[in-house]
ROSE-4610 file (N, C-alpha, C; in Angstrom, 1 decimal, always signed):
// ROSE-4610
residu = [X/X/X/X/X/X/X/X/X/X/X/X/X/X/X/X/X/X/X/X/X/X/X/X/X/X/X/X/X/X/X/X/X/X/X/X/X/X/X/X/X/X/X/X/X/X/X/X/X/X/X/X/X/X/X/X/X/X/X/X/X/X/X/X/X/X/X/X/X/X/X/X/X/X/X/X/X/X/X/X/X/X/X/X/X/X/X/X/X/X/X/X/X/X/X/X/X/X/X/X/X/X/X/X/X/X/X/X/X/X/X/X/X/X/X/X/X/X/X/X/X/X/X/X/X/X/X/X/X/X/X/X/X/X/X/X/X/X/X/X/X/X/X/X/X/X/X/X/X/X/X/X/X/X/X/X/X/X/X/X/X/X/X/X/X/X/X/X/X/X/X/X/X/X/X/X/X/X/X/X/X/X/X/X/X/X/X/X/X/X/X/X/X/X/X/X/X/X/X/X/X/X/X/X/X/X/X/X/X/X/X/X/X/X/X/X/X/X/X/X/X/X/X/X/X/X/X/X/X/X/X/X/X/X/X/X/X/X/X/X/X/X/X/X/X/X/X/X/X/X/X/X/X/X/X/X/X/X/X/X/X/X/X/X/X/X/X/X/X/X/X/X/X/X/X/X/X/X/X/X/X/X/X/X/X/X/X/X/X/X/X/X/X/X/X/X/X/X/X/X/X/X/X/X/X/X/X/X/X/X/X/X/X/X/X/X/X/X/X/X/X/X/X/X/X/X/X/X/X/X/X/X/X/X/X/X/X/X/X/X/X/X/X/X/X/X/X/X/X/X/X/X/X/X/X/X/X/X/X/X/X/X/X/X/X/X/X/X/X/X/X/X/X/X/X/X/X/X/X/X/X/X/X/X/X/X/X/X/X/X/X/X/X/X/X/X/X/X/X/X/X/X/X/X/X/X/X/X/X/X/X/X/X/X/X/X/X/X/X/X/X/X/X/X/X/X/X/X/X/X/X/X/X/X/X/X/X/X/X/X/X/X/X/X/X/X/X/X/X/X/X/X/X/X/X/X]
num = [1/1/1/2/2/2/3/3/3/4/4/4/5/5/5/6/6/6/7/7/7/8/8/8/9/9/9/10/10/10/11/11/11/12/12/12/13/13/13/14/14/14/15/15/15/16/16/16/17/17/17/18/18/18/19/19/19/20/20/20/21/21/21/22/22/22/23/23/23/24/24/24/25/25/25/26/26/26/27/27/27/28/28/28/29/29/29/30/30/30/31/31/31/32/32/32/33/33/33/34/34/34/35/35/35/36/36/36/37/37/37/38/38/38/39/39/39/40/40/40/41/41/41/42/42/42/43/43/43/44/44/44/45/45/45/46/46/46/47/47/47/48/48/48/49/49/49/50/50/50/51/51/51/52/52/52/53/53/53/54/54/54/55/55/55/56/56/56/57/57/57/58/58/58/59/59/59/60/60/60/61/61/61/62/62/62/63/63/63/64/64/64/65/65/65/66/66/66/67/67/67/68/68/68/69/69/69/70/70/70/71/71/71/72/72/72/73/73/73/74/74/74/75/75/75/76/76/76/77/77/77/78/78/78/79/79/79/80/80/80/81/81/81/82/82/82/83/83/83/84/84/84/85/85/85/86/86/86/87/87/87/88/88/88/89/89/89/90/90/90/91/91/91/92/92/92/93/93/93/94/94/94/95/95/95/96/96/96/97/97/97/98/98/98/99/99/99/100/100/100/101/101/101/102/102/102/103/103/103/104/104/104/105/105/105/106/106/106/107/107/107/108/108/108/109/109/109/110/110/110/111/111/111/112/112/112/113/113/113/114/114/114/115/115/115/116/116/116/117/117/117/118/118/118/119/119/119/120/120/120/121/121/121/122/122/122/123/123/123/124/124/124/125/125/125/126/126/126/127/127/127/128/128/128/129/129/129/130/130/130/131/131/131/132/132/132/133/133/133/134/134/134/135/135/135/136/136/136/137/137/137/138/138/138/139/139/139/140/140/140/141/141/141/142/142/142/143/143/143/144/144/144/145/145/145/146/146/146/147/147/147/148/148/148/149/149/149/150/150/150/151/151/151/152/152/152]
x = [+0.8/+0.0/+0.9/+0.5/+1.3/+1.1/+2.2/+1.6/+1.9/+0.5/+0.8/+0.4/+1.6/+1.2/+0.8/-0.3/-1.0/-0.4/-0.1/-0.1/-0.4/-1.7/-1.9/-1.8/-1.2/-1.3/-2.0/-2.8/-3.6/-4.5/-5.1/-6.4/-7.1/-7.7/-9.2/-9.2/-7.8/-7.7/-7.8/-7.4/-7.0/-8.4/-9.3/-10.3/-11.1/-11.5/-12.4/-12.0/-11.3/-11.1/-11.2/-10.9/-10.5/-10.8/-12.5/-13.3/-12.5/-12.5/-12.1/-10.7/-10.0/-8.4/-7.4/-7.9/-7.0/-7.5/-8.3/-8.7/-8.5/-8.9/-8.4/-7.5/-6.2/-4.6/-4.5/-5.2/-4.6/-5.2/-6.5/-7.0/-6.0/-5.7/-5.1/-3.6/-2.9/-1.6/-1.4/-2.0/-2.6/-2.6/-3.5/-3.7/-2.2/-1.4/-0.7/+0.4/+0.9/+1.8/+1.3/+0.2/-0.4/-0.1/+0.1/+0.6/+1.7/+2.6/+4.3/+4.7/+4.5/+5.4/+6.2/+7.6/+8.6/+8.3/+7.6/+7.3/+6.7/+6.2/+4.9/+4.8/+6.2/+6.3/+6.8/+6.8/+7.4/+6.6/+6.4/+5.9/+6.2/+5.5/+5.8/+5.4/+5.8/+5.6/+6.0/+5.1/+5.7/+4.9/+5.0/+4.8/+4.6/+3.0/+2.2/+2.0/+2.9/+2.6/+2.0/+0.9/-0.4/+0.2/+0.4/+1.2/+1.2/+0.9/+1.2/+2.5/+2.4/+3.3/+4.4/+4.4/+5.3/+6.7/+6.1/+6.6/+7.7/+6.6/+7.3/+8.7/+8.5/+9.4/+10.4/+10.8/+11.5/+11.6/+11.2/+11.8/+12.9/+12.4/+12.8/+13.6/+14.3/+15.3/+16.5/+16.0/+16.8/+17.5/+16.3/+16.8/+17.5/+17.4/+17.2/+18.0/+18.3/+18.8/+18.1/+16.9/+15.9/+14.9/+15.3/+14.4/+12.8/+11.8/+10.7/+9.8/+8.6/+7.5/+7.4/+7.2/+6.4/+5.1/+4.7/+3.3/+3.8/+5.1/+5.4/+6.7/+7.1/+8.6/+8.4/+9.6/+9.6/+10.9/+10.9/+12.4/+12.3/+13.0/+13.1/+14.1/+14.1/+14.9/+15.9/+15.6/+16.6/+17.1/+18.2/+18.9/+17.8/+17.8/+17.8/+17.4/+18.9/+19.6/+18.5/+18.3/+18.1/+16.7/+15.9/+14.8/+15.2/+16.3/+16.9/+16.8/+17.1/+17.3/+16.4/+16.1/+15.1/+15.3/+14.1/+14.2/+14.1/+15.2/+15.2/+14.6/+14.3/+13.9/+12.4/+11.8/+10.6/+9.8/+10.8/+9.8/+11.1/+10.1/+10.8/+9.9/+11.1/+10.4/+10.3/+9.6/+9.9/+10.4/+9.6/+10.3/+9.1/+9.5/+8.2/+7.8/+7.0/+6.2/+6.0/+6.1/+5.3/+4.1/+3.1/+2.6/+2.2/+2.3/+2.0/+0.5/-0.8/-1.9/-1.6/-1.2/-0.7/-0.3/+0.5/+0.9/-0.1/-0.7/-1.7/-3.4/-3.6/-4.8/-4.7/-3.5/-2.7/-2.7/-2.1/-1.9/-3.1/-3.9/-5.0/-6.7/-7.5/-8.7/-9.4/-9.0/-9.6/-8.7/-8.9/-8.4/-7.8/-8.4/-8.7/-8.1/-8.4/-7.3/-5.8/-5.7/-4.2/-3.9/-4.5/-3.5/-3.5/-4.6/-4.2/-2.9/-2.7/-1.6/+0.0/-0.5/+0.9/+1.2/+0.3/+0.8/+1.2/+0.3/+1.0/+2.5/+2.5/+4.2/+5.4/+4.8/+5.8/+6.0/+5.1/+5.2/+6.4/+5.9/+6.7/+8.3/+8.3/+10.1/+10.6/+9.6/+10.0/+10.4/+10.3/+10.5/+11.3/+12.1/+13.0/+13.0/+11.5/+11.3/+11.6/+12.3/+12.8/+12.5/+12.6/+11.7/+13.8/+14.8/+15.7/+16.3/+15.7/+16.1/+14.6/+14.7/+13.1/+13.2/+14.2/+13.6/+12.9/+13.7/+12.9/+11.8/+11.6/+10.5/+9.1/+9.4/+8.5/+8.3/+9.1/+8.6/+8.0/+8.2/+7.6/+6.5/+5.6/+4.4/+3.7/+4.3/+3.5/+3.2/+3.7/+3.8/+2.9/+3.0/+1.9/+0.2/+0.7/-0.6/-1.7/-1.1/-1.3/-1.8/-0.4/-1.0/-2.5/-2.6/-4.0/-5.1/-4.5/-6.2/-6.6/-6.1/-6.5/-7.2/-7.3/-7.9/-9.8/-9.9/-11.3/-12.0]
y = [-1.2/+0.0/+1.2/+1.8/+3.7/+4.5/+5.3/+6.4/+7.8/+8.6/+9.9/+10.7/+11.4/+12.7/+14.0/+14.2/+15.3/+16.7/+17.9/+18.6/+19.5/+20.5/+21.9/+22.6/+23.7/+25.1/+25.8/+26.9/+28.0/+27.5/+26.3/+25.4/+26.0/+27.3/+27.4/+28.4/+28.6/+29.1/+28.1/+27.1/+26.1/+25.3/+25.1/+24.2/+24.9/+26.5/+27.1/+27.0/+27.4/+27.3/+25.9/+24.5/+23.2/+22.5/+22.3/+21.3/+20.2/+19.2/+18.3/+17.9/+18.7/+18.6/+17.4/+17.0/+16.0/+14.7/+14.1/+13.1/+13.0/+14.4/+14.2/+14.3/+14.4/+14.3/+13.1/+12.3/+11.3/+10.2/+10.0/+9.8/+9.7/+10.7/+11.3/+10.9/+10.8/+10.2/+8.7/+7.8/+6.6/+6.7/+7.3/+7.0/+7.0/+8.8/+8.7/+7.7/+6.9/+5.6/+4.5/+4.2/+3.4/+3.5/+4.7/+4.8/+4.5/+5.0/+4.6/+3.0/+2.5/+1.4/+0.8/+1.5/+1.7/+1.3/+2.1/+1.8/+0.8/+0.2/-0.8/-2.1/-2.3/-3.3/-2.6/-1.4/-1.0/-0.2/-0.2/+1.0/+2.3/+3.0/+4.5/+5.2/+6.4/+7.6/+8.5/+9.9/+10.9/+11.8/+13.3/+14.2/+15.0/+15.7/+16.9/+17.7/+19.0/+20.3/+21.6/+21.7/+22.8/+24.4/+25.5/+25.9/+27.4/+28.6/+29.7/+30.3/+31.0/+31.9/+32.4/+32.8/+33.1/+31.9/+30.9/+29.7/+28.9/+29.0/+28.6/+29.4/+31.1/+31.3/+31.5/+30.9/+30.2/+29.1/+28.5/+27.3/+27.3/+28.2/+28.2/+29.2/+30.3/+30.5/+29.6/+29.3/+28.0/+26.9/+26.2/+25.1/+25.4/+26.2/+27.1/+28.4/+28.7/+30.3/+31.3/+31.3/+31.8/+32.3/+34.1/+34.9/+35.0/+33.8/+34.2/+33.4/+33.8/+32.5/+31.8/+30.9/+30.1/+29.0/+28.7/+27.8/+26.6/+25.6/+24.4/+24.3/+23.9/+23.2/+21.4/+21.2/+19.6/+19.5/+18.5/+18.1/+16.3/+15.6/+14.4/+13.9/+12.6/+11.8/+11.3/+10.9/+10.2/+11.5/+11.0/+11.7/+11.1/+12.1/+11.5/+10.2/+9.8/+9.0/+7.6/+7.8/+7.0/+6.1/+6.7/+6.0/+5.5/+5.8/+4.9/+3.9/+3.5/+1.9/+1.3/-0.2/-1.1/-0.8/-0.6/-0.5/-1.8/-1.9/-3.4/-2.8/-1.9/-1.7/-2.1/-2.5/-2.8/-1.9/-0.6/+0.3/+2.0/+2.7/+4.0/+5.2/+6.6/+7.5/+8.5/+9.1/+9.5/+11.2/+11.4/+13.2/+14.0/+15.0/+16.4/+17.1/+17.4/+18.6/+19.5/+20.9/+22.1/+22.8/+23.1/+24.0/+25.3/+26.3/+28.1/+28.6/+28.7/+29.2/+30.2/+31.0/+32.5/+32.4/+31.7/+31.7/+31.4/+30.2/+29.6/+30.3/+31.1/+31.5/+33.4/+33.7/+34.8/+34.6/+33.3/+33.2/+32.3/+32.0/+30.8/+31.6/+30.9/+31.4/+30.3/+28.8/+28.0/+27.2/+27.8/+27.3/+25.5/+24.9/+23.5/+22.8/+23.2/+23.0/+23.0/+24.6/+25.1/+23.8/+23.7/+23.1/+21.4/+21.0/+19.8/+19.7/+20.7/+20.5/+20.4/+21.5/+21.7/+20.5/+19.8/+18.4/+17.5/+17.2/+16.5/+17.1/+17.9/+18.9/+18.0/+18.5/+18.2/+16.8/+16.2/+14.6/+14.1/+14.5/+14.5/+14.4/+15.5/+16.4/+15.0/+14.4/+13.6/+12.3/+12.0/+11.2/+11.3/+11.7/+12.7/+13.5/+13.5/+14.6/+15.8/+16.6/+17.9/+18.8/+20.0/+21.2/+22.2/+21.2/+22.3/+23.0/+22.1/+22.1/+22.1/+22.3/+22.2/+20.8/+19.7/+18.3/+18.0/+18.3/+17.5/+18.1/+19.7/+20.2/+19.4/+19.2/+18.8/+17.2/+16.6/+15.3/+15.6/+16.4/+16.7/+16.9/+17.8/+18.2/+17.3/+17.0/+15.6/+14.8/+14.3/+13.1/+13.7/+15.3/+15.8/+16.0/+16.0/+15.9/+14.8/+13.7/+12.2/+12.2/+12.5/+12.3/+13.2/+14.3/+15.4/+15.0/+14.0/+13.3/+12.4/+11.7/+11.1/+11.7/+13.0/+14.2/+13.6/+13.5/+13.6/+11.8]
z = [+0.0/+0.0/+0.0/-0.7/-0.9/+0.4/+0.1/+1.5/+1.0/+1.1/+0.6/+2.0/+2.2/+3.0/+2.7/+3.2/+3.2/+4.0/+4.1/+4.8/+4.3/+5.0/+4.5/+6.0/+5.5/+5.9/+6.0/+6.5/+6.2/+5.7/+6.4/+6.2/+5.7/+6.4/+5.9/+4.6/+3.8/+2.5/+1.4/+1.9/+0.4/+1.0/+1.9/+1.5/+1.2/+1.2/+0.8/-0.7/-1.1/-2.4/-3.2/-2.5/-3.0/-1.6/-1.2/-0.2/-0.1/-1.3/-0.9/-1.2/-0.7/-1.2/-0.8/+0.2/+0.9/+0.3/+0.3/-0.1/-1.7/-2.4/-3.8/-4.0/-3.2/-3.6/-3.1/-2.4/-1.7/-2.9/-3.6/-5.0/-5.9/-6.2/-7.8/-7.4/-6.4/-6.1/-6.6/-6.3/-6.0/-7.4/-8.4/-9.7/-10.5/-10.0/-10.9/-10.7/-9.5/-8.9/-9.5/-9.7/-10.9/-12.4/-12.9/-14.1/-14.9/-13.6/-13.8/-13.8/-14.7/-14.9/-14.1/-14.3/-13.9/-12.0/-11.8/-10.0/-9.9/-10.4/-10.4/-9.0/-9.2/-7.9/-6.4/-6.4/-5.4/-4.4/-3.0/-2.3/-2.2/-2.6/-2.4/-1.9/-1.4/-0.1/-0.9/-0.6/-0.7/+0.0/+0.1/+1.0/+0.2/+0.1/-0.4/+0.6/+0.5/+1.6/+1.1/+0.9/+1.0/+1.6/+1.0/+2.1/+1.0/+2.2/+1.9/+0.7/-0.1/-0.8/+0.2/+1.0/+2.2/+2.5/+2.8/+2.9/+1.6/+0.6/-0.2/-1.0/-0.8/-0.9/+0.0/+1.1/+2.2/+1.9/+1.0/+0.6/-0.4/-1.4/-2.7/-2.5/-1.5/-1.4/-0.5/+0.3/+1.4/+0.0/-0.5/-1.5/-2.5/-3.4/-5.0/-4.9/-4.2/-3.8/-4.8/-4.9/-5.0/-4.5/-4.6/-3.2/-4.2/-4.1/-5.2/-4.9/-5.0/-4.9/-6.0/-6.1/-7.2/-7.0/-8.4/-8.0/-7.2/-7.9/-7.1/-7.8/-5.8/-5.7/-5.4/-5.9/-5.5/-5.4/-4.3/-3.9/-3.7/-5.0/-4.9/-4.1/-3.8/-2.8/-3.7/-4.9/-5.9/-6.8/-7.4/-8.4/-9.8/-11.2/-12.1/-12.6/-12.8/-13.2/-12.6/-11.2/-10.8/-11.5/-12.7/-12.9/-14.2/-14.1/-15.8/-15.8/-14.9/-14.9/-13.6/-13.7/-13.1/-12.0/-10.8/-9.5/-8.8/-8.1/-7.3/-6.1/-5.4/-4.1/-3.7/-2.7/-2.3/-2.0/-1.0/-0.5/-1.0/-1.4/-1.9/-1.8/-1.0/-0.4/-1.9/-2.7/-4.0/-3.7/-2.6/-1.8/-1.6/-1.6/-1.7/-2.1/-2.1/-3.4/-2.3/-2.4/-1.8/-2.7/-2.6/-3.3/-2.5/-3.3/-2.9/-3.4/-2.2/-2.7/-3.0/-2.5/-3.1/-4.6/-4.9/-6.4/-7.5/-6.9/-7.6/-7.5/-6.8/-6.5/-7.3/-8.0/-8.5/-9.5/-10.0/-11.4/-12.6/-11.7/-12.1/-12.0/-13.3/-13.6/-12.7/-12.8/-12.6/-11.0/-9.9/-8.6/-9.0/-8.8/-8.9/-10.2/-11.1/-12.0/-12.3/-11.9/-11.9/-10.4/-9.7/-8.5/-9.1/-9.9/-10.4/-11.0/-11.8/-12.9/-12.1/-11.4/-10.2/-9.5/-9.4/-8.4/-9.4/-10.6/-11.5/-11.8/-12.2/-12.5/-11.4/-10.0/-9.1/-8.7/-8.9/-9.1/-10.4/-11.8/-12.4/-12.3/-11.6/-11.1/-10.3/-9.3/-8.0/-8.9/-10.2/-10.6/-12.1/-11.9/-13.0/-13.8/-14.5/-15.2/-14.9/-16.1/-15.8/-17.1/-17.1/-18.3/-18.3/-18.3/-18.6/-20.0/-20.6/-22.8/-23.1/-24.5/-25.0/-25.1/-25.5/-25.6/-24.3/-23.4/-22.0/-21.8/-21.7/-21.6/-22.4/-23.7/-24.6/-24.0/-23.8/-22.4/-21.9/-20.4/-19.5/-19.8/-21.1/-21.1/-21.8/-22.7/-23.1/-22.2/-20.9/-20.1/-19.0/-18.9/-17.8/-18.4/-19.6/-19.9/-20.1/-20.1/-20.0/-18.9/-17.5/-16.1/-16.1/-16.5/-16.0/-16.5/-18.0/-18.1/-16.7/-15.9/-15.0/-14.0/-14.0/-13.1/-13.3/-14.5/-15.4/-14.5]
C-alpha cells in the first residue's frame, strides 16, 4: 500500500477554495503511482505540503537560492539517473512537493485545475522529469498531460 502525505497550511484558504483537497490528492496520487510502470512493484511515499506563498518562498530561497514564490517546488529523494534503470527496491520514499496558494490563486482562472496540474508537475520532477532544454521540456508536457487526463 502507498503512503501519501498530506499537509496543509492556512487550512481554511486552500479548502475554501478546494473542499475536498486532501482526499483528492490522496485519489489522484494513488492514480498517478499506478501509471508509472517503472514503480509498479514498489511501495511509495511521498509528501504533499499545501502551504502559503510566504513559505514557499523560504523554501525556494533556502533550496534554489531563490528569493521568489512560485506555483510548485519539489524536492526528490533520488537523483535523475536513478529511474533509468530497473528499481530493485521494495519500498521507496519519491520526496516532496510544496505548493504556494498565493501563487496559484494569483496566477489561475480556474483554482482547482491550476493546483491539479501543479501536483502532476511536481510529481513528475519527483520522478526525473525535468523542463531544462526544450527536448525535456517537450517530455515533461507531453507526459503531464497524459497524467492530468487522470484528473477527469
Amino acid at each position: 500500500m502507498h503512503k501519501i502525505n498530506v499537509l496543509i497550511d492556512n487550512k481554511r484558504y486552500w479548502i475554501k477554495e478546494f473542499p475536498s483537497l486532501e482526499n483528492f490528492t490522496r485519489i489522484q496520487m494513488k492514480k498517478f503511482f499506478s501509471e508509472i510502470k517503472l514503480l509498479s512493484s514498489v511501495k511509495l511515499e511521498l509528501t504533499i505540503l499545501f502551504t502559503s506563498g510566504k513559505r514557499v518562498k523560504e523554501l525556494n530561497k533556502k533550496f534554489r537560492n531563490k528569493n521568489t514564490d512560485t506555483d510548485v517546488l519539489s524536492f526528490p529523494s533520488m537523483s535523475k539517473d536513478f529511474y533509468k534503470s530497473r528499481i530493485k527496491l521494495k519500498e521507496l520514499y519519491l520526496g516532496d512537493i510544496a505548493l504556494s496558494y498565493d501563487y496559484i490563486k494569483k496566477k489561475s482562472v480556474n483554482f482547482n485545475l491550476y493546483t491539479r496540474e501543479m501536483m502532476a508537475h511536481g510529481f513528475l520532477h519527483l520522478i526525473g522529469y525535468d523542463h531544462n532544454n526544450k527536448k525535456n521540456y517537450s517530455i515533461m508536457i507531453k507526459t503531464s498531460k497524459g497524467i492530468n487526463i487522470l484528473f477527469n
